[in-house]
N, C-alpha and C positions, 0 to 999 in steps of 0.2 A: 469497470471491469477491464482487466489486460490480461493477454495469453498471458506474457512476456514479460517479465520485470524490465530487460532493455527496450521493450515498446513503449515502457511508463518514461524513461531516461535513461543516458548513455553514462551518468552520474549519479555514480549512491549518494552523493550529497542531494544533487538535485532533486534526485528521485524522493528523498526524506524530507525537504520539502514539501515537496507537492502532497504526499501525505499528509502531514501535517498542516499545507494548509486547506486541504479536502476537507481533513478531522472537525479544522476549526471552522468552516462554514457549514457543518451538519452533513457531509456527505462521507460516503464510505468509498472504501476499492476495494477490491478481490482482486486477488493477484493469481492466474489460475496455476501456474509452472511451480509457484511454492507452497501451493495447496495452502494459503494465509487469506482468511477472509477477515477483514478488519472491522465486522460487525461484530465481531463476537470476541469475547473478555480473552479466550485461547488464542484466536491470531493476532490480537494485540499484546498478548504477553511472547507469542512468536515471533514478532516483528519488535521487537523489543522498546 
């Protein structure tokens, strides 16, 4: 979980990353400033 999208990274690339590779060892984030919880089918289709 991050307030902050720029406390996850100061890089949307990076930042999409580190998503991605959260997603791909079974773990999730919550990003709480874009109201995007990546557990759920909604903030992953908002997170695109």
């Amino acid at each position: 979980m991050v307030a902050k999208l720029d406390r996850l990274s100061r890089s949307i690339v990076n930042a999409a990353n580190i998503i991605e590779s959260a997603q791909a060892q079974g773990r999730s984030l919550v990003i709480l400033d874009l109201g995007v919880d990546l557990t759920t089918a909604g903030g992953r289709m908002q997170a695109g």
